[in-house]
C-alpha positions in Angstrom: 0.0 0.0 0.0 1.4 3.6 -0.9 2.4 5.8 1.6 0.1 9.3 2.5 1.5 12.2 2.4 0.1 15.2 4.7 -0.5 17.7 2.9 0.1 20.9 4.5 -2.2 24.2 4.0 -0.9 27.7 4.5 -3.0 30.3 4.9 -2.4 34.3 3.7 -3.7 37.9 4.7 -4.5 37.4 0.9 -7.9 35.7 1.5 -9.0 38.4 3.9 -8.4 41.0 1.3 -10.1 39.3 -1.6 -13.2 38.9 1.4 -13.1 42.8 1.8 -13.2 43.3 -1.8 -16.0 41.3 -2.2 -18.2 42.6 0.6 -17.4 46.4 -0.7 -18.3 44.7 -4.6 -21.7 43.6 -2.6 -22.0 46.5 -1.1 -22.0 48.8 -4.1 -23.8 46.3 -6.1 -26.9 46.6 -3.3 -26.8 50.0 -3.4 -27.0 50.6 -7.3 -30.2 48.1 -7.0 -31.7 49.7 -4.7 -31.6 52.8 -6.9 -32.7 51.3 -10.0 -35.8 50.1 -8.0 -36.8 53.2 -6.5 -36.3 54.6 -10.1 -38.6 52.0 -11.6 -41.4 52.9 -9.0 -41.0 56.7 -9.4 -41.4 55.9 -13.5 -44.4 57.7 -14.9 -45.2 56.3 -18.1 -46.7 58.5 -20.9 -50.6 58.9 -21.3 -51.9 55.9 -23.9 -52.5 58.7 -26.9 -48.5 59.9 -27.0 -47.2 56.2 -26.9 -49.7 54.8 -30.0 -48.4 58.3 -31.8 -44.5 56.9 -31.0 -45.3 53.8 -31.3 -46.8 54.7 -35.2 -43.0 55.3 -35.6 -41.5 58.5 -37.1 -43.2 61.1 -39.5 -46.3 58.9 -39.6 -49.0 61.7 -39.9 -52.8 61.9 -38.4 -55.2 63.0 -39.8 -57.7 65.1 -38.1 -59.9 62.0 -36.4 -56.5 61.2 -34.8 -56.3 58.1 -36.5 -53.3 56.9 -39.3 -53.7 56.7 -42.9 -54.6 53.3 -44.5 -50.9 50.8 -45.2 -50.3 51.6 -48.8 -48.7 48.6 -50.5 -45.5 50.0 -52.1 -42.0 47.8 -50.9 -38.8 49.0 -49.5 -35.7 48.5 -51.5 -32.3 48.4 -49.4 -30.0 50.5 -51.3 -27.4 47.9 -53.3 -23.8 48.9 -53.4 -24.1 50.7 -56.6 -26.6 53.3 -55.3 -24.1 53.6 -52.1 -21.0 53.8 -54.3 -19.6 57.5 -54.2 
């Protein structure tokens, strides 16, 4: 049967630091959640009639009734690389 060897551990002041930098990583961490939630609560968000105007997308125009004109069936092109060429 092989022999054992003991194996020996030595422990450094290096743990302790890492510990410390952890709890003041934690620390911060707790703190920037806790702004972000009170942030979140204090959030307003805007009246139903703004967001289905930006939501429409830009330069899409109302008419008077408030409501958008009818889809017109033309197609988007992506520019090729000629029309991009200088």
């Amino acid at each position: 049967m092989a022999k054992k060897d003991k194996v020996h551990f030595q422990y450094s002041g290096d743990l302790d630091a890492v510990d410390s930098d952890l709890a003041e990583a934690m620390e911060q961490l707790d703190l920037t959640n806790t702004r972000i939630s009170e942030l979140l609560r204090a959030y307003d968000p805007p009246p139903p009639e703004t967001a289905n105007v930006a939501a429409s997308g830009p330069g899409a125009s109302q008419d008077s009734s408030g409501e958008l004109p009818p889809h017109t069936d033309q197609t988007f092109e992506p520019p090729t690389a000629q029309d991009t060429a200088p």
